[in-house]
N, C-alpha and C positions, 0 to 999 in steps of 0.2 A: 583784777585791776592792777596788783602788781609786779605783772606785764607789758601793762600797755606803755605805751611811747604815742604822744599823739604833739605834733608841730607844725607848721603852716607849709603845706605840700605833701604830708607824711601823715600817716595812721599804724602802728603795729600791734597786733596782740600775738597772743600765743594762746591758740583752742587747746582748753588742757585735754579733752576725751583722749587725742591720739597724739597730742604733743605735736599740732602742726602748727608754725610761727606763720599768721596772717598779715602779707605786709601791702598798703596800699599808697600809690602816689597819683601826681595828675602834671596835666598840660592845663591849658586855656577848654578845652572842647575836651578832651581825651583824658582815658588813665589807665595804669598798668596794677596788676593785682602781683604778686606774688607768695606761693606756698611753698612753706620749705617744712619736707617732714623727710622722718627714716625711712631708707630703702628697704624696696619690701610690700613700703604701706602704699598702695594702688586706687587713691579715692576715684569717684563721680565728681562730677559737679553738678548741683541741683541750679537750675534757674528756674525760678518762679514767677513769671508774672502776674499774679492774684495775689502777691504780698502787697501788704500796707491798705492803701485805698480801694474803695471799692470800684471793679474793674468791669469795664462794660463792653470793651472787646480788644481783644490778642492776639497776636499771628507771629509766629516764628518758622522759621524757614532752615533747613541745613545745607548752606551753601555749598561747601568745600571741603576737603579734609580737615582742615581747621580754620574753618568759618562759619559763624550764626550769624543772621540777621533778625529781626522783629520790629515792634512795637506793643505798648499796651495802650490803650483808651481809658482813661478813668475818671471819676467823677468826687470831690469832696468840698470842701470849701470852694476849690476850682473844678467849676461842675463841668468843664468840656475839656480836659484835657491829652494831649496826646506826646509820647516820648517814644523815637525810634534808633533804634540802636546795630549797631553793629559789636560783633567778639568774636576776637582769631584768638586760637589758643596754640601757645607753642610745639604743645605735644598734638602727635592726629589722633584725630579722631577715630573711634573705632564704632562706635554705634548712640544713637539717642532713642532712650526711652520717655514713653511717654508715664504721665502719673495715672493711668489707668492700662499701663503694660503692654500697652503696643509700642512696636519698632517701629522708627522712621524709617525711610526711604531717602538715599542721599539726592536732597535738590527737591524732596518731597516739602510742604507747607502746613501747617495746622494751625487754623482759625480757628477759631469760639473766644469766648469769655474767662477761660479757665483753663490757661495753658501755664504746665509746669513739668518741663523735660529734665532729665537726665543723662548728663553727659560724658559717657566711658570712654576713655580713652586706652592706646597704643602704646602700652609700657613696657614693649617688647626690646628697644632698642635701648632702653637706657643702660644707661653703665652699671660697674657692679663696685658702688662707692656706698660710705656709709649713709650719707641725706642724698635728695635729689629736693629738686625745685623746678615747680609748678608755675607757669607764668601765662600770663591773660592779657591783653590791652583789648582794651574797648574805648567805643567812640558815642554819645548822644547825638541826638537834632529835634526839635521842635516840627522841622518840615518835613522827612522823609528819611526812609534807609540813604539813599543816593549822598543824602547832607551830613550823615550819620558816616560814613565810610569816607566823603571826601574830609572830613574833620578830621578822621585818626589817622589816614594817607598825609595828611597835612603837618601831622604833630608827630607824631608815633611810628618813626618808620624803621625800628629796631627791635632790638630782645634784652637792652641793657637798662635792667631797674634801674640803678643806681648813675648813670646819665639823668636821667631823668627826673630823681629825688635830687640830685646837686644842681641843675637845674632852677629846679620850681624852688629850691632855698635861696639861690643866688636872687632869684627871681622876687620873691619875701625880703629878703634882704636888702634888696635897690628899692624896695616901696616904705619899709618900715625905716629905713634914713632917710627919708623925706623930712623925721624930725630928730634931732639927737637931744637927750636930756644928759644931765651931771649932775654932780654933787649930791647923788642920790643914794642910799641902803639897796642893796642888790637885789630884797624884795620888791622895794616900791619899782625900780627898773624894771621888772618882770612883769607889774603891775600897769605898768606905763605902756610898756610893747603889747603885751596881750591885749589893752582895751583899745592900740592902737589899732591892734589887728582884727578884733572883734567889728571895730569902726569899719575897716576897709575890707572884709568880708563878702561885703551886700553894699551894693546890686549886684548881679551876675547878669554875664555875658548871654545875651540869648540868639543873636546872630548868628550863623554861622560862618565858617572860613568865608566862603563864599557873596557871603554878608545876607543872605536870605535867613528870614523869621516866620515864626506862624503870628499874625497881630493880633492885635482886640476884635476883630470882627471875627477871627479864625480861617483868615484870608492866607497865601501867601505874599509878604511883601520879599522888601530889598533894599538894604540902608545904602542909600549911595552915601560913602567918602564918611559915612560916619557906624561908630557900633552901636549894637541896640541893643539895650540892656533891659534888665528884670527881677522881680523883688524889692520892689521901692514899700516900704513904711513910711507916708509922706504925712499922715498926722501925729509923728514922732518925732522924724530924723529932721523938719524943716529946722528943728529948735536948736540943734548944733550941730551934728554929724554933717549935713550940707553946709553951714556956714564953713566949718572946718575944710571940707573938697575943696571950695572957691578959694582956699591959703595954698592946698598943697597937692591939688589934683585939677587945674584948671582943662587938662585938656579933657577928660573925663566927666568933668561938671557940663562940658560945653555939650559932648554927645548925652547925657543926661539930658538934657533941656529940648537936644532933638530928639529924644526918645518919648519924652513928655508930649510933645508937640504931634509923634505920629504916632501917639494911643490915642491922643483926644481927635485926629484926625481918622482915624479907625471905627473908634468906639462912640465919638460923642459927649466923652467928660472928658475932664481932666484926671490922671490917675490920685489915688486918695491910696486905697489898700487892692492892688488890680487884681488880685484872685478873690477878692468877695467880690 
């Protein structure tokens, strides 16, 4: 733990095994990984979709030299759920293994329940410097690969982390002056921002660019002219975290109440906790 760096857009540790510094940032839909370790040292990359939840069906695909696609299906609390993704990876690709030792085929697919590949790479071309760095951007969608890829094309159309971490701070930074406090000990201000931020954390975006969503019936819609958000705790947050929106997030309270409006139009209730 003291390594880590964790701030509102930014995550970093340092994996002590091989001394490689794990840095992660984001967009709105998108985010970039980066791995900075010594030269020399020529990792994989393991993607596992059978992490976490229990997983009911997976498909990953190898698009391109440095392109994956997938999704997984899972089932927990949220018993139908589905997350498809797209990941270019800076360096090419040189081969994907599977977790039971077969070789993909480039443009080849692998469906079941239990997919977890290995991804080597083409470390032929690097330089001959003391560190190199590893770099990832990937993209989500609720609806499909198509929503997954036009999200990161949307957001992510570089190789420069650190654009992208100044960014999503600046970006932290216009939200969390929404209110300014004074005359305060520079803990309690730490204390004040953080539970500011904790506050504006949740709901998350569940639209895509596009503005298409998977709903409450597991249909696909399409938010016209507003976003569709996700993650409400509405027998919590109605008691002050909403009142609070209505002071200092009205345009965002207002797509809330259409998002409200097209789950119970979906599903039949009013949202309460929408993953139970």
């Amino acid at each position: 733990h003291r390594t880590e760096v964790a701030q509102p857009g930014y995550y970093a540790v340092t994996l002590t095994k091989n001394d490689i510094r794990a840095e992660m940032t984001t967009t709105v839909h998108a985010g970039m990984h980066g791995y900075t370790m010594r030269s020399g040292l020529n990792p994989s990359m393991l993607v596992d979709l059978r992490h976490r939840d229990r997983t009911l069906g997976s498909s990953l695909q190898w698009v391109s030299s440095n392109r994956i696609t997938g999704y997984r299906h899972s089932e927990a609390w949220a018993k139908d759920q589905y997350i498809f993704f797209v990941m270019e990876f800076a360096q090419p690709i040189k081969a994907i293994r599977t977790n039971n030792g077969r070789t993909l085929a480039k443009g080849e697919t692998i469906d079941n329940d239990s997919v977890a590949v290995f991804v080597d790479f083409d470390w032929s071309q690097m330089p001959s410097v003391k560190e190199h760095i590893m770099l990832i951007r990937t993209a989500i969608s609720t609806v499909d690969v198509d929503g997954a890829v036009k999200n990161l094309e949307k957001e992510i159309t570089h190789w420069d982390f650190q654009k992208i971490r100044k960014d999503a701070d600046a970006t932290w930074n216009a939200e969390l002056s929404k209110l300014s406090a004074y005359g305060a000990t520079p803990k309690e201000l730490t204390n004040f921002y953080t539970s500011m931020y904790h506050a504006m954390v949740v709901p998350n975006v569940i639209s895509d660019v596009d503005g298409r969503y998977r709903g409450r019936d597991n249909k696909i819609h399409t938010a016209e002219g507003y976003i569709q958000y996700t993650v409400f705790s509405l027998w919590d947050t109605f008691r002050a975290a909403h009142p609070l929106y209505t002071l200092i997030d009205r345009k965002r309270t207002l797509d809330y109440v259409r998002t409200f409006l097209a789950q119970y139009k979906e599903g039949g209730r009013l949202p309460v906790w929408e993953l139970g």
